[in-house]
C-alpha positions in Angstrom: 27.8 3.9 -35.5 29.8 5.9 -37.9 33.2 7.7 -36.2 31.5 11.0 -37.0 28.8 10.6 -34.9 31.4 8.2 -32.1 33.0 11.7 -32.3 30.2 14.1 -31.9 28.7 11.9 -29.3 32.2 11.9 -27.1 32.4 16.0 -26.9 28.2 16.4 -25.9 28.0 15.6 -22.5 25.1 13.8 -21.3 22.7 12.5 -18.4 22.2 9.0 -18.1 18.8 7.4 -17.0 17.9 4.3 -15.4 14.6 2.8 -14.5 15.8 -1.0 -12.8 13.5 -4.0 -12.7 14.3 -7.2 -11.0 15.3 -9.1 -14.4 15.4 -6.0 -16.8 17.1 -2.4 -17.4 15.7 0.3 -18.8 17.7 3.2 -19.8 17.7 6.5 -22.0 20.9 8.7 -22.8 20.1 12.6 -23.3 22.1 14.8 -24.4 23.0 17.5 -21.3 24.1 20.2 -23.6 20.7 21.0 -25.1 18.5 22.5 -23.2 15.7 20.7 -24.2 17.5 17.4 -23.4 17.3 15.2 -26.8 17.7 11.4 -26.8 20.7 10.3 -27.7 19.6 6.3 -27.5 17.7 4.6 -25.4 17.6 0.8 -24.6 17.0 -2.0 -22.3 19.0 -4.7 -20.5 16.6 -7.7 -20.4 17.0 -11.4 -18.9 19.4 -10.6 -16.2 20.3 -13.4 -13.8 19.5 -16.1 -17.0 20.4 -14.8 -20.9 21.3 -11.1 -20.7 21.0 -9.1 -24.0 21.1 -5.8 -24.9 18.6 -4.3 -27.2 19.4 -0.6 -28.1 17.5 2.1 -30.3 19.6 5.0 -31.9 19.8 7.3 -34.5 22.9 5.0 -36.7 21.9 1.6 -35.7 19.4 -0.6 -33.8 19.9 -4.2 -33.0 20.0 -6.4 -30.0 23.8 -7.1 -28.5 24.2 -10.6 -26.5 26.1 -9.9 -23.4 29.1 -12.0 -22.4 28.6 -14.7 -20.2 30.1 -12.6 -16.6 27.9 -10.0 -17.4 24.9 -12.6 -16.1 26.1 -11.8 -12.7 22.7 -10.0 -11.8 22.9 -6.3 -11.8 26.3 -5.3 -11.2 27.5 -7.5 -14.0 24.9 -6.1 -16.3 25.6 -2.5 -15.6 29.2 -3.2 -16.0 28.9 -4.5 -19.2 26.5 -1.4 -20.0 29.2 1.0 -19.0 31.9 -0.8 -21.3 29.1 -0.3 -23.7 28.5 2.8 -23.3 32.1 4.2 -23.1 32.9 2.5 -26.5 29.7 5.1 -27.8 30.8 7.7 -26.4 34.5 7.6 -27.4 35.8 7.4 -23.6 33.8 10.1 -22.1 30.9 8.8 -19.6 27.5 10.1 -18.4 28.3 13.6 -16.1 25.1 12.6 -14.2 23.2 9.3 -13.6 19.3 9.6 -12.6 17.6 7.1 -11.1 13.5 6.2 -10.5 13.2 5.5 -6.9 9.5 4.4 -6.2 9.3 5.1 -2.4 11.1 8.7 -1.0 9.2 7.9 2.4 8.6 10.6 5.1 12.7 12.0 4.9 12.0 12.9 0.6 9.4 15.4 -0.5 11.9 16.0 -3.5 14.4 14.7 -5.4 18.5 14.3 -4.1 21.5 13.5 -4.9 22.6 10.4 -3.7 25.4 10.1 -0.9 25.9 6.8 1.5 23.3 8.3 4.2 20.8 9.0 1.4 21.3 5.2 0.6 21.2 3.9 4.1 17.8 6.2 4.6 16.4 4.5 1.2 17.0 1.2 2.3 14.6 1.6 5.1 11.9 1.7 2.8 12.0 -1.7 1.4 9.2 -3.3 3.3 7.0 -0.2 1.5 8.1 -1.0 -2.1 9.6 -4.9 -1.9 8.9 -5.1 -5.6 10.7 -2.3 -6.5 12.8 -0.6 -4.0 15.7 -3.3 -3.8 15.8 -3.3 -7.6 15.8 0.8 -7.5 18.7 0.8 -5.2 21.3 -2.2 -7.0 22.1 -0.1 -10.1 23.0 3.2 -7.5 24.9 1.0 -5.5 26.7 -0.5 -8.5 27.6 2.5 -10.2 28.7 4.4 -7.1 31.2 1.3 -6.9 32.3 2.0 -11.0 32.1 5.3 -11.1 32.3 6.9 -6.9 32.7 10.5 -9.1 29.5 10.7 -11.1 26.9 12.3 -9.7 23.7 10.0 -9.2 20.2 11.4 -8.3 17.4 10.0 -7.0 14.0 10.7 -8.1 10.8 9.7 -6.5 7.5 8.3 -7.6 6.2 9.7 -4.2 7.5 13.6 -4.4 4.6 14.1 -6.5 2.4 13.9 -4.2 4.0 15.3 -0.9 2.1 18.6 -0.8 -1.4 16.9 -0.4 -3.5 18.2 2.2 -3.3 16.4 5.4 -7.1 15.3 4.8 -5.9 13.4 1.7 -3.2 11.7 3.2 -4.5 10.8 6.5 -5.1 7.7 8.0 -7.5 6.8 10.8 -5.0 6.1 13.1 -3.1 7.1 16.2 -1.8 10.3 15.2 1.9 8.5 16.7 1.7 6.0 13.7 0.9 9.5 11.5 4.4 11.2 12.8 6.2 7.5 12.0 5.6 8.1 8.8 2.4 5.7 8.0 0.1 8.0 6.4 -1.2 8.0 2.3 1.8 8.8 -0.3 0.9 8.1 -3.7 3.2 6.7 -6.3 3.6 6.9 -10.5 4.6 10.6 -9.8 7.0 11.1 -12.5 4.3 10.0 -15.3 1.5 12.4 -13.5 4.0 15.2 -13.5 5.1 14.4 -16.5 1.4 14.4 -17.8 0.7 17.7 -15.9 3.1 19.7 -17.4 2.2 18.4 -21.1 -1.6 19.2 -20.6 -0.9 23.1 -21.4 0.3 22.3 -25.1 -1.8 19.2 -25.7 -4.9 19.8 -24.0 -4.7 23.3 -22.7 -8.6 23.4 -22.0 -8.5 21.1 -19.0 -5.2 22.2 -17.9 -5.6 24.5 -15.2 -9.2 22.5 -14.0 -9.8 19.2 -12.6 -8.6 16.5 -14.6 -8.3 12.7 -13.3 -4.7 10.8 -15.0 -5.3 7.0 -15.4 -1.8 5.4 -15.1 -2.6 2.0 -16.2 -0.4 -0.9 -16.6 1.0 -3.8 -14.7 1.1 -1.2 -12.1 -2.0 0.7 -11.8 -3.2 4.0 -9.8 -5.3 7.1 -10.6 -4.4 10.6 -9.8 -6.5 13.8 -9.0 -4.8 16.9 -10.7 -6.2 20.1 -10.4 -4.2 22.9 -11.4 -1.3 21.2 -12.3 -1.2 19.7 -8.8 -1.6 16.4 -7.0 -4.9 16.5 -4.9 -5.6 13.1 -4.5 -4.0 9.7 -5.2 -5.9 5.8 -5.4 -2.5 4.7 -4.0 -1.6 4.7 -0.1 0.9 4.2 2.4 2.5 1.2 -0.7 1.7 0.3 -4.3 -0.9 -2.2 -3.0 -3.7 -0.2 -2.6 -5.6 1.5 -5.1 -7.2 -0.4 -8.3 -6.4 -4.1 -9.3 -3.6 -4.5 -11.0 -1.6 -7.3 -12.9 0.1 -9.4 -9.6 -1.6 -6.8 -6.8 -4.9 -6.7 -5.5 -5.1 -3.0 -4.9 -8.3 -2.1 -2.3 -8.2 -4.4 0.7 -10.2 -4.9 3.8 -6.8 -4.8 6.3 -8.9 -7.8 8.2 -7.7 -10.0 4.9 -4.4 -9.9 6.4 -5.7 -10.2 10.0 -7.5 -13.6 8.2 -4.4 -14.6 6.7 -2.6 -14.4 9.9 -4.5 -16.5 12.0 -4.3 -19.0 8.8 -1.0 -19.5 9.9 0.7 -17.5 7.0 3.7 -15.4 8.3 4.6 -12.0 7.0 6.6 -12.9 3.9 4.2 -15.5 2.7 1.7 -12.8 3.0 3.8 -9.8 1.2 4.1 -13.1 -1.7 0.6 -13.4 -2.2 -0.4 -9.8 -2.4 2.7 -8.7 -4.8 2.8 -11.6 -7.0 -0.2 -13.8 -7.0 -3.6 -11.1 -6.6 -5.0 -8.5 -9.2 -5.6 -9.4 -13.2 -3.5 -12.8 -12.1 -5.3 -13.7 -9.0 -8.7 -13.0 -10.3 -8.7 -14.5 -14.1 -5.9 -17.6 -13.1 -4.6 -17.3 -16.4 -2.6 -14.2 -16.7 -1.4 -10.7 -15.5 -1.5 -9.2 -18.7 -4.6 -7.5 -19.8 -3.6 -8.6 -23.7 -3.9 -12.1 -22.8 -7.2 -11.5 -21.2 -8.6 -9.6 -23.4 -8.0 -12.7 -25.9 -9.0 -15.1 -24.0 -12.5 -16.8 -24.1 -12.2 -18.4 -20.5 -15.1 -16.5 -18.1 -12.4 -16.4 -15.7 -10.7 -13.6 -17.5 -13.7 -11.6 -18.5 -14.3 -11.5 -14.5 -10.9 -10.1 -14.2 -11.3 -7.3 -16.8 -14.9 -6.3 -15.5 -13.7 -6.3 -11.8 -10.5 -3.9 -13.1 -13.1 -1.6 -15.2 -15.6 -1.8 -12.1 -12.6 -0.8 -9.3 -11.3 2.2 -12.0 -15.0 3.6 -12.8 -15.2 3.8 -9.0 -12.1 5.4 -8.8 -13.0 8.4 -11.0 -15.8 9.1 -9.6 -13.9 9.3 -5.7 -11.0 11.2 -7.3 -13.9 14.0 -9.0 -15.4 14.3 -5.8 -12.1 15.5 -4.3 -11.7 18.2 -6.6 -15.7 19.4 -6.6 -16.2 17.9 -10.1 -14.4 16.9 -13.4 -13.0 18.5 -16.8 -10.9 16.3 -18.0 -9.8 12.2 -17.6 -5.8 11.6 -18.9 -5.2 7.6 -19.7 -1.5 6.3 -20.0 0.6 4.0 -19.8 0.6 0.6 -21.6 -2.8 -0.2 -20.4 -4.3 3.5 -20.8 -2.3 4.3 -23.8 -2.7 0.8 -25.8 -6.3 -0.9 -24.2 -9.0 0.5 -26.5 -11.3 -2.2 -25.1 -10.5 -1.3 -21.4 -10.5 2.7 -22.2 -14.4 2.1 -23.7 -15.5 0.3 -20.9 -14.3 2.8 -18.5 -16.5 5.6 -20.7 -19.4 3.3 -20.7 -19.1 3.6 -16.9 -18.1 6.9 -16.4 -21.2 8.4 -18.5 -23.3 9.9 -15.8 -19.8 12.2 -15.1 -20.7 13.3 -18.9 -17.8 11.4 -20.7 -19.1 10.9 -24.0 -16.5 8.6 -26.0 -16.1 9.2 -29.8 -15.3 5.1 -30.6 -13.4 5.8 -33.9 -11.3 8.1 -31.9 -10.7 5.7 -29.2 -9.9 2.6 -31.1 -7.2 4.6 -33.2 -5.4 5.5 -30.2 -5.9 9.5 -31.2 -4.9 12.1 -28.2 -8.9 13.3 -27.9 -11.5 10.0 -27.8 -14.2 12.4 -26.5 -17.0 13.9 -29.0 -17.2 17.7 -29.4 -19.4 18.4 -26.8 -18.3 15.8 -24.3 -18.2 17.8 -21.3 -15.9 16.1 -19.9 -12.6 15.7 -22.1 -11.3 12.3 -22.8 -7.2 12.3 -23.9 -4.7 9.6 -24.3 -1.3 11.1 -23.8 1.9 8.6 -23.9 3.9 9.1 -20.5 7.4 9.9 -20.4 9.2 8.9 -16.8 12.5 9.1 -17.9 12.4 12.3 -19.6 11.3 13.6 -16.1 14.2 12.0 -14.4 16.6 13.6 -17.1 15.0 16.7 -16.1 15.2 16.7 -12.2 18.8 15.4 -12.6 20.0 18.0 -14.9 18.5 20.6 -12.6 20.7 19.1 -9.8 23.4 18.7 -11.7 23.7 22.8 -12.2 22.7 23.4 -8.6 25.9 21.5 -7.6 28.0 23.0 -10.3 27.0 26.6 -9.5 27.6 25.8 -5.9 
């Protein structure tokens, strides 16, 4: 980095954003100034707990930057080492906001907060709902609020997305005191599906204010009725289990599995084990949990595990059209949706009845429509951005508490 740009970058305040994984940390750093909140770099802290590295995109220089040997010390150590890192950019000056993606906001957040101690001690409750992500979430927030007590942090939620269902969407059949506890249908991947949303009126402004179905697939997997701009419907429940197959979770379960389980002798953790980290793509092929691998592969195994994945999301669609009256539009992203010709063709072979008539050369060059002309249902691929959102919601908070 040049000391022109070390200099320009120290008077532009910014927002810092951090999506935390168990071994890995992904970050972008926009610049607060602009309205339209640029990127200044973005990057990822990967192999935490074993060989931490730093690999870092920006405008003067990319490369990957070994972390020192202390910095191996899990999170804290890595996040330490990323705000050395970052202050050395930014000639002194740090982030004047930090954003976080929190996957479960639970019953207490229908909207994104900033983040004091009883905001923390309310999060942490929701561990048993998110095991795979919440505790991960919540380590960089509680490491930086040790660094840097000063800087505002917000929280933003995969789940505020979808808080304004109606109460038919996001019942269960249960005792209505289990409803009022909090165990009712939430929904997760909001940022991408508002994020998706809100670029439908420039990219695909024919389906944007009708009834279009978003398929977030990746590792993580869900589907989401949006009609209007609006979350109607989600394929995901009360956790991220439920829903579709994806790569380590089985999605859609008959709860007498678990009651099975149970009087198999396995207790609750062994249980939460098996359905986070050993169903879905993984469980099914025996091979792998990534649908790249599959795809590749000549064992039957794996073909089962695609067609099951293609059968469970076919099935999807048509349960999410029928909550909106009918269909204009189907969104895939994410790795799987943005990157899967193979997977996205399937789908539309599946999906024809709806009248989702694939244009292949389209599809298998990854272009924004893979429908024909008169498809009447239109087909997109549109690249999520989750952080982008979180920038957005935290600069919006950021004001609120400077005004006030």
């Amino acid at each position: 980095m040049t000391e022109t740009t070390r200099t320009e970058m120290a008077m532009t305040e910014t927002i810092l954003v951090i999506n935390a994984g168990s071994s890995s940390i992904k970050f972008q750093l926009f610049d607060a100034a602009d309205g339209t909140l640029p990127v200044r770099l973005r990057g990822q802290i990967e192999g935490i707990g074993t060989t931490p590295r730093l690999a870092v995109q920006e405008s003067s220089q990319d490369g990957n930057v070994p972390l020192p040997a202390e910095s191996g010390d899990g999170v804290p150590g890595a996040l330490a080492f990323l705000g050395a890192w970052l202050r050395e950019r930014l000639g002194g000056a740090m982030p004047v906001a930090v954003g976080h993606r929190v996957v479960h906001g639970g019953p207490a957040y229908d909207s994104h907060v900033a983040v004091d101690d009883a905001v923390i001690g309310t999060l942490e409750t929701y561990v048993p709902l998110a095991p795979l992500h919440q505790p991960n979430n919540l380590a960089p927030i509680r490491a930086i609020r040790k660094l840097l007590p000063d800087v505002l942090q917000v929280a933003c939620f995969d789940t505020a997305f979808h808080r304004h269902h109606s109460e038919l969407a996001d019942r269960y059949a249960i005792p209505d005191v289990l409803h009022r506890e909090g165990v009712r249908r939430y929904g997760f991947h909001g940022l991408s599906y508002e994020y998706i949303a809100g670029r439908l009126p420039d990219l695909a402004p024919g389906i944007a204010g009708g009834r279009v179905v978003v398929a977030h697939l990746g590792s993580g997997a869900s589907m989401c009725a949006i009609q209007d701009g609006r979350s109607v419907d989600s394929t995901m429940g009360f956790t991220a289990l439920d829903g579709l197959p994806m790569g380590t979770r089985p999605g859609q379960l008959d709860p007498g599995v678990v009651l099975y389980l149970m009087d198999k002798g396995m207790d609750a953790r062994a249980i939460e084990r098996l359905l986070y980290r050993d169903c879905g793509l993984k469980g099914l092929s025996g091979i792998s949990n990534d649908v790249r691998d599959l795809l590749a592969s000549t064992d039957p195994r794996a073909k089962l595990a695609l067609d099951c994945f293609v059968y469970r999301a076919s099935l999807a669609i048509g349960s999410l059209a029928a909550a909106m009256g009918g269909i204009d539009g189907l969104v895939f992203t994410a790795g799987i949706g943005e990157r899967a010709p193979a997977i996205r063709k399937a789908i539309a072979e599946r999906t024809r009845w709806l009248g989702f008539d694939l244009d292949e050369a389209a599809n298998a060059a990854n272009a924004l429509c893979i429908t024909t002309p008169d498809s009447r249902v239109k087909g997109c691929v549109i690249p999520t951005d989750e952080e982008r959102m979180i920038a957005l919601h935290t600069r919006d908070i950021l004001r609120r508490h400077r005004s006030a």
